[in-house]
C-alpha positions as CSV (number, residue, x, y, z in Angstrom):
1,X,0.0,0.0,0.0
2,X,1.2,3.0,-0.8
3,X,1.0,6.6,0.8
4,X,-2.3,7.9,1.8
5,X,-3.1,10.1,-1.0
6,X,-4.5,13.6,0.4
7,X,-6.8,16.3,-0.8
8,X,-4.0,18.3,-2.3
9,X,-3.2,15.6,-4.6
10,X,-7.0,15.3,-6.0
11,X,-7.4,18.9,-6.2
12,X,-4.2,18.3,-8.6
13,X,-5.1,15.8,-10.4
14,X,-8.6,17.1,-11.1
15,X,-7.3,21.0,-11.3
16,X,-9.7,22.3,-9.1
17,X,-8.5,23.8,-5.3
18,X,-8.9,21.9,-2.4
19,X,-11.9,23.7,-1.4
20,X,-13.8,22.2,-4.6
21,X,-12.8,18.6,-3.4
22,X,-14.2,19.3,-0.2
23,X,-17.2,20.0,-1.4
24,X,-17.6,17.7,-4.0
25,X,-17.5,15.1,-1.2
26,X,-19.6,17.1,2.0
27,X,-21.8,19.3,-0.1
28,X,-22.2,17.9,-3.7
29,X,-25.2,20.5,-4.4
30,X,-22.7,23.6,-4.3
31,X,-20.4,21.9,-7.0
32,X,-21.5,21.7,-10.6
33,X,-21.8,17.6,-11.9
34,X,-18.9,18.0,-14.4
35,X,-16.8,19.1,-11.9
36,X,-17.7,16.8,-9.3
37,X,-17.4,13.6,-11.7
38,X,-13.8,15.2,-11.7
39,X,-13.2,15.0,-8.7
40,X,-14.3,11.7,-8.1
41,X,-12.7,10.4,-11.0
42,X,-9.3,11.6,-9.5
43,X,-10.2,10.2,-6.2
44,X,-10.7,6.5,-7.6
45,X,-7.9,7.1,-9.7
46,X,-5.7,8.0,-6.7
47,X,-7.8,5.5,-3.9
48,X,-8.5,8.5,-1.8
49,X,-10.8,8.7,0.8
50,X,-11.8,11.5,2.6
51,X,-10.4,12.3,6.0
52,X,-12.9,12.9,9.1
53,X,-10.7,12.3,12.0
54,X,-7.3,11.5,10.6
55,X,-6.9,15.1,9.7
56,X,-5.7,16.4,12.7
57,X,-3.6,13.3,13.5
58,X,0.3,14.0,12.7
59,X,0.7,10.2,11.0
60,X,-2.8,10.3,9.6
61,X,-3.4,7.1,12.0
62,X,-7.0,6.6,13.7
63,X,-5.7,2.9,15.1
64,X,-9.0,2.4,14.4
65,X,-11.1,-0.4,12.0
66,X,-14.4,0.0,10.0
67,X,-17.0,-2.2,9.2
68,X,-19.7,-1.0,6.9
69,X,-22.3,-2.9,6.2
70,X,-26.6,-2.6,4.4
71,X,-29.0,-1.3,6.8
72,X,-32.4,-3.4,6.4
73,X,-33.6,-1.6,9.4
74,X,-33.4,2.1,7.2
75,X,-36.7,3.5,6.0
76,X,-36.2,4.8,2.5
77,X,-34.8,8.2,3.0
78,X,-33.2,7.8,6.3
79,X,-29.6,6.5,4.7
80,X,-28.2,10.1,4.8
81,X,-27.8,12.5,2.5
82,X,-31.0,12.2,0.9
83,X,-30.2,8.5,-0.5
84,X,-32.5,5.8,-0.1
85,X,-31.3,2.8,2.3
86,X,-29.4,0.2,0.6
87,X,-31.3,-2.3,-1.0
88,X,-31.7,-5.9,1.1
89,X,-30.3,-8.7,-1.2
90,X,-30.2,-11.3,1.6
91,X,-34.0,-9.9,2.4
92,X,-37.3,-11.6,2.1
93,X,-40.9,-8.9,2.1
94,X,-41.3,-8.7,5.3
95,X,-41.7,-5.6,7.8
96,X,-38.9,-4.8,10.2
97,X,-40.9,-4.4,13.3
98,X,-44.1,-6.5,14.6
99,X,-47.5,-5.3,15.4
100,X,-46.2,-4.2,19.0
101,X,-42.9,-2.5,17.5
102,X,-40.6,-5.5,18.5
103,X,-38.2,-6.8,15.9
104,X,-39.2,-8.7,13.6
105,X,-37.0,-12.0,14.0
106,X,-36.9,-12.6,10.1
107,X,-35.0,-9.0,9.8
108,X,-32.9,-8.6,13.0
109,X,-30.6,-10.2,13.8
110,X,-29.4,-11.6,10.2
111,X,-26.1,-12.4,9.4
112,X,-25.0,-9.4,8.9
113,X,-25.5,-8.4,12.2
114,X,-24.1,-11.7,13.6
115,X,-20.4,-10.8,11.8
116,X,-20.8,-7.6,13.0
117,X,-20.8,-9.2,16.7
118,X,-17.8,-10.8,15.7
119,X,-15.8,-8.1,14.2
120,X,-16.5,-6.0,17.3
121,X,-15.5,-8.9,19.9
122,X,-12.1,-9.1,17.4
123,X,-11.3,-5.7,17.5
124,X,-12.2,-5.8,21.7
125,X,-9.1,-8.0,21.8
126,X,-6.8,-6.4,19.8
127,X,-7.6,-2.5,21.2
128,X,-8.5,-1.5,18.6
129,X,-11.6,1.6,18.2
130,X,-14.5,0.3,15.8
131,X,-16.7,2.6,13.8
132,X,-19.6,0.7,12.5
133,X,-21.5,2.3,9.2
134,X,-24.4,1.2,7.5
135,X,-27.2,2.6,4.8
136,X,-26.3,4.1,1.7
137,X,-25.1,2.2,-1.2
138,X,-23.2,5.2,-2.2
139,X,-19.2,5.8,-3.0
140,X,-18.7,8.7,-1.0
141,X,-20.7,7.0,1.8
142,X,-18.3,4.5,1.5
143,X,-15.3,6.6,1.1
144,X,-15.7,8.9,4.2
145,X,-15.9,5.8,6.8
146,X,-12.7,4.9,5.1
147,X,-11.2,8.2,5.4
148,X,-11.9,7.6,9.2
149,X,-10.1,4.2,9.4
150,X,-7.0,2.4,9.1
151,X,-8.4,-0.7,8.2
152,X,-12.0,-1.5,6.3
153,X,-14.6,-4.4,6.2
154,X,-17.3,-4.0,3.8
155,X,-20.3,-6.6,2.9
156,X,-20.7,-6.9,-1.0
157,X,-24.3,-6.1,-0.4
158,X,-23.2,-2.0,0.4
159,X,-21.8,-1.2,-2.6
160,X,-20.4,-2.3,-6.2
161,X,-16.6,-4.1,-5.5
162,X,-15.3,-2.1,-8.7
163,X,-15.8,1.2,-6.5
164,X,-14.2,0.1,-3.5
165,X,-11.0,-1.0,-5.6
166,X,-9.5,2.2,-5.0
167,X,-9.9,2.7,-1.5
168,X,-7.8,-0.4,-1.1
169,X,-4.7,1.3,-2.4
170,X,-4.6,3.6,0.8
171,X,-5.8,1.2,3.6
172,X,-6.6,-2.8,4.0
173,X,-10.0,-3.3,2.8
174,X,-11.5,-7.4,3.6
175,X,-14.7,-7.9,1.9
176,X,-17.1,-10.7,3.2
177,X,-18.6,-13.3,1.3
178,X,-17.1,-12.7,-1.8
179,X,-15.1,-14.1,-4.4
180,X,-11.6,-14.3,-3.6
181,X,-9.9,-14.0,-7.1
182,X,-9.6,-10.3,-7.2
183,X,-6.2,-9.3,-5.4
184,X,-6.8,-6.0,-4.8
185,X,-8.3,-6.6,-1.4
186,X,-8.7,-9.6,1.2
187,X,-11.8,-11.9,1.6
188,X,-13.7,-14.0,4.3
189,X,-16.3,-16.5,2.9
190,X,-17.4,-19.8,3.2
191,X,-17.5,-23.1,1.1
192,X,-20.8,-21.7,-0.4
193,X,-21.1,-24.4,-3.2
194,X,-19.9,-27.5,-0.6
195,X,-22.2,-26.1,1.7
196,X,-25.2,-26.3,-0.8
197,X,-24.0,-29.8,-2.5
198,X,-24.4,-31.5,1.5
199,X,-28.2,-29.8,1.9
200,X,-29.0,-31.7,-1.7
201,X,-27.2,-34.8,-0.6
202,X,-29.1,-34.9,2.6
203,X,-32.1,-34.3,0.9
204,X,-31.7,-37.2,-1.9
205,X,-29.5,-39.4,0.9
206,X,-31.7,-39.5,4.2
207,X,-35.3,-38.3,2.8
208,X,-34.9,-40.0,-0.6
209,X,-35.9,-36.8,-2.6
210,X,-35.9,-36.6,-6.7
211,X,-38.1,-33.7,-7.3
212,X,-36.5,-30.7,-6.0
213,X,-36.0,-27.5,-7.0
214,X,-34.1,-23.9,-6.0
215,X,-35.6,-20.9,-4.7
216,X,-34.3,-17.2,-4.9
217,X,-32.7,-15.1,-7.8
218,X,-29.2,-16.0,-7.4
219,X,-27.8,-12.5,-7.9
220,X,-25.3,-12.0,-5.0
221,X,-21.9,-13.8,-4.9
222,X,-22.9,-15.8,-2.7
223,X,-25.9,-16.8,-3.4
224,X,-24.8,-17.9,-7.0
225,X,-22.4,-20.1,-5.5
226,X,-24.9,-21.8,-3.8
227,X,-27.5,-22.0,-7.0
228,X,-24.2,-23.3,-8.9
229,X,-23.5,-26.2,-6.0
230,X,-27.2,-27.1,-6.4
231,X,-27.2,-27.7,-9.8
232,X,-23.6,-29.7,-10.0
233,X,-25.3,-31.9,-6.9
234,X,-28.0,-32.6,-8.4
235,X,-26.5,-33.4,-11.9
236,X,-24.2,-35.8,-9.9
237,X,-26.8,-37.6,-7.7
238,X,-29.6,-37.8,-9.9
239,X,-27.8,-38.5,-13.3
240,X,-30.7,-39.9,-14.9
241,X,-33.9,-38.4,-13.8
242,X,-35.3,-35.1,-14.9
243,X,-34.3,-33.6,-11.1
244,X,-35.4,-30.0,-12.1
245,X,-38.6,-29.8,-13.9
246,X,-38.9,-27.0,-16.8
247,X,-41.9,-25.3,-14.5
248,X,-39.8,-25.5,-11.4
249,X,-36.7,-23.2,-13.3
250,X,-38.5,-20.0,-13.0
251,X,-38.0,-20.3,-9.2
252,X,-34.5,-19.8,-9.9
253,X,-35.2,-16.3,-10.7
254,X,-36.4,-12.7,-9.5
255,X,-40.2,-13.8,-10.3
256,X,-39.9,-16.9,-7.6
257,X,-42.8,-15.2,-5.5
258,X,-45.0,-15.1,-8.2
259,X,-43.6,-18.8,-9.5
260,X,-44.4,-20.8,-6.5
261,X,-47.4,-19.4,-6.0
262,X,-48.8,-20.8,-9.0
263,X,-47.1,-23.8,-8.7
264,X,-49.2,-24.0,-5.1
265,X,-52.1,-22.9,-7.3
266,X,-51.9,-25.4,-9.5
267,X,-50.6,-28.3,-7.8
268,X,-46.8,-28.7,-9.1
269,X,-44.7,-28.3,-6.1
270,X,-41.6,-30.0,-5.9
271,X,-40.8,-32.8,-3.3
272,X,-38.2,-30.3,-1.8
273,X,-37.6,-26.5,-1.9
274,X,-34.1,-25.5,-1.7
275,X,-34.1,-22.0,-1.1
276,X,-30.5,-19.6,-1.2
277,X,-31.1,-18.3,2.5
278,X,-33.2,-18.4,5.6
279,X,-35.2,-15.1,5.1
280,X,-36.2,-16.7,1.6
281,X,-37.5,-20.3,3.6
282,X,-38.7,-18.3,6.0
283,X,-41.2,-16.3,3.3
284,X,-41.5,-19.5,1.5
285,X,-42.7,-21.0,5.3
286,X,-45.3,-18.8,5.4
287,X,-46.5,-18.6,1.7
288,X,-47.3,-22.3,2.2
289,X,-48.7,-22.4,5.3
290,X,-51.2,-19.4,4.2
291,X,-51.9,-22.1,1.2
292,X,-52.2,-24.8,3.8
293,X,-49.6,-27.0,2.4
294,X,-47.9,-29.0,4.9
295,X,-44.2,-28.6,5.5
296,X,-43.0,-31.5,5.7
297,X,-45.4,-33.5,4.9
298,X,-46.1,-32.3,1.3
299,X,-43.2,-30.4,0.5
300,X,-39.4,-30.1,2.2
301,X,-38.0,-26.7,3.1
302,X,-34.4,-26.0,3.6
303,X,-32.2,-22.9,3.9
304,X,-28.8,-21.3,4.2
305,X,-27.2,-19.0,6.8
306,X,-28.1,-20.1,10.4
307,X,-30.4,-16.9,11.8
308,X,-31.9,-16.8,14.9
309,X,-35.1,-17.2,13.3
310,X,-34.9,-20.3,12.1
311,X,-34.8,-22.5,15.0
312,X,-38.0,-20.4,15.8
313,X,-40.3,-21.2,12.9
314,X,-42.6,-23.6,12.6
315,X,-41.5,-25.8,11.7
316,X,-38.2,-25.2,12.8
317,X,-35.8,-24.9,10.1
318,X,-33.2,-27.3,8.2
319,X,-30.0,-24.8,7.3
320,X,-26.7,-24.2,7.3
321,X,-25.1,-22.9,9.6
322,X,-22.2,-20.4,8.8
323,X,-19.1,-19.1,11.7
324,X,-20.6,-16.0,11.8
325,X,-18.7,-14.9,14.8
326,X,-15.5,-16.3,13.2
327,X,-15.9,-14.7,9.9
328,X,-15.6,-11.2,12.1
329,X,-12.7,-12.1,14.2
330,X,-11.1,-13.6,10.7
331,X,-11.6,-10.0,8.9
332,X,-9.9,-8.7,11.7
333,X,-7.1,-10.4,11.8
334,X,-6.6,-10.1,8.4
335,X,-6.7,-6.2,8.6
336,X,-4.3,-6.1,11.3
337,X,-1.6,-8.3,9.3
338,X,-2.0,-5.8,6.4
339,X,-1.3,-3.2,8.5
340,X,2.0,-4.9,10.0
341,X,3.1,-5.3,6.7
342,X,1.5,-3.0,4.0
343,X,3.5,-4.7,1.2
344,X,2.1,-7.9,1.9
345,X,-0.4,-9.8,-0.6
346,X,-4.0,-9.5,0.4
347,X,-5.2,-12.9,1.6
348,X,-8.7,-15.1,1.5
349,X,-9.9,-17.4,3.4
350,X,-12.9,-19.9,3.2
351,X,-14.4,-21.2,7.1
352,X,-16.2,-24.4,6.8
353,X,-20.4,-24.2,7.7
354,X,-22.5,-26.9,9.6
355,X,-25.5,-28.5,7.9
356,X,-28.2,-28.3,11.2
357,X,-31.2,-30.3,10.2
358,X,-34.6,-29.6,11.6
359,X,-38.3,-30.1,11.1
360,X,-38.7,-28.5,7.8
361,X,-36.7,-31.5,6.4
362,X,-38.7,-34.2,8.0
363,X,-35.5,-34.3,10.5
364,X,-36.0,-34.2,14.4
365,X,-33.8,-31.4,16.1
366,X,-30.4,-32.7,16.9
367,X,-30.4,-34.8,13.9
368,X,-26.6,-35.7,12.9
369,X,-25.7,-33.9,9.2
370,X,-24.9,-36.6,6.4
371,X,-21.7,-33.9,5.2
């Protein structure tokens, strides 16, 4: 890592003062769009990030780590700046609060806020100061926690990777669940596509299953490692049957509401629903039982993650179960060995998950996993 790049070198490379930069970051309506894609052209180009605290600081050192991560608690509007919340990838429709204002299980905690835990129990033990962020899916948003920070931790679902490459020339960056083949940062994930091959193997193994089918859109890294291990399980365990039927595709995509209720409608269920996480079984749960179809009996529900709400559904639910807790202190560690040595190579690192299964598998709680 090279020098932390400063405001006076923007302002150079974009030939405006440093008064213009300023703004362009902390008051975008005073500076005219031309000049402010400038300015933030130069600051990608340069991987700066504006400075909150470090400004005053002689070495430009907070000693302290950031972790900034989507808000699916945020009302639109309330993300700052006039930007509406992040949008909630790993989210299934439902409200954040319950009729009596208590949080609703399905939305808090998730995983996110489970790494979070971690992250700040790592950074606890290595005295380190933690600023936590969340909300806007914006590159500024993004940019001034990391001009606060020595060392950043981001989820993929804040903001696009390509924008973030640049702040990783100035400080460590770790993103979680994430591919790991881009260098220019370090990553924490888990076995997403092993993960995903046990649940089908359990499924076909222990329950017998040949008719099943995956739920959710697939868009997010992770989640399209788990759609791909489903389909390469299935294509190895079920060689010669028709495991996915043409109707049951469409579930596969961003219209899988809309698909499995017609499937309900009209009968076609699959013998098991693999869906990409628990807040998609968890909305799946509840389509079905507002259908009346009976989970297990009818049709198998699985999911992927682990939250809290999950062993409190009815049925309770099969999933897997990922270190949450770990995958914080990991990032952690990770940061603080970038730091001790800034020309080292950025590192990934893939934590093993637990299948757990439950009732929504036919499985009693407590079962032993087949993987």
């Amino acid at each position: 890592m090279a020098r932390r790049p400063t405001v006076y070198d923007v302002a150079e490379r974009a030939g405006v003062s440093i008064t213009t930069v300023s703004f362009a970051f902390r008051q975008p309506g005073r500076v005219k769009d031309a000049t402010r894609q400038a300015v933030l052209d130069a600051a990608r180009e340069l991987g700066y990030a504006p400075s909150a605290s470090a400004r005053g600081l002689a070495r430009g050192s907070t000693g302290a780590f950031g972790l900034y991560a989507f808000d699916m608690m945020l009302a639109d509007g309330e993300a700052g700046a006039g930007v509406p919340a992040a949008p909630a990838p790993h989210a299934a429709p439902v409200a954040a609060t319950g009729p009596v204002g208590e949080p609703d299980p399905r939305v808090f905690p998730l995983y996110v806020d489970e790494v979070e835990r971690g992250f700040a129990l790592g950074c606890r033990a290595a005295g380190r100061p933690l600023l936590l962020a969340s909300g806007a899916p914006s590159g500024t948003a993004v940019a001034d926690v990391a001009g606060s920070v020595d060392g950043l931790a981001i989820f993929p679902g804040t903001h696009s990777l390509d924008a973030v490459r640049g702040i990783a020339q100035s400080i460590p960056l770790v993103a979680f669940s994430t591919p790991g083949a881009d260098p220019s940062f370090s990553h924490v994930s888990v076995d997403n596509r092993g993960a995903m091959a046990g649940v089908v193997e359990h499924l076909v193994g222990v329950h017998g299953v040949t008719d099943l089918a995956f739920v959710g859109e697939g868009s997010m890294y992770d989640f399209a490692d788990r759609l791909t291990g489903f389909r390469d399980a299935v294509a190895r365990l079920l060689p010669e049957r028709t495991a996915v039927r043409p109707e049951h595709e469409v579930l596969a995509t961003t219209a899988w509401v809309t698909a499995l209720d017609e499937a309900v409608a009209a009968d076609r269920l699959p013998r098991a629903l693999v869906c990409q996480s628990d807040q998609t079984a968890l909305h799946v749960l509840d389509l079905l039982a507002a259908h009346g179809v009976d989970v297990p009996g009818r049709v198998l529900v699985t999911g992927f993650d682990g939250i809290l709400a999950g062993r409190m559904s009815t049925p309770t639910l099969t999933t897997v179960r990922q270190p949450f807790e770990d995958m914080g202190r990991t990032a952690v560690r990770l940061l603080a060995d970038r730091l001790a040595d800034p020309t080292s190579a950025a590192e990934s690192r893939t934590l093993p998950t637990r299948l757990v299964p439950r009732g929504s598998c036919g499985c009693a709680e407590g079962t032993p996993a087949t993987r």
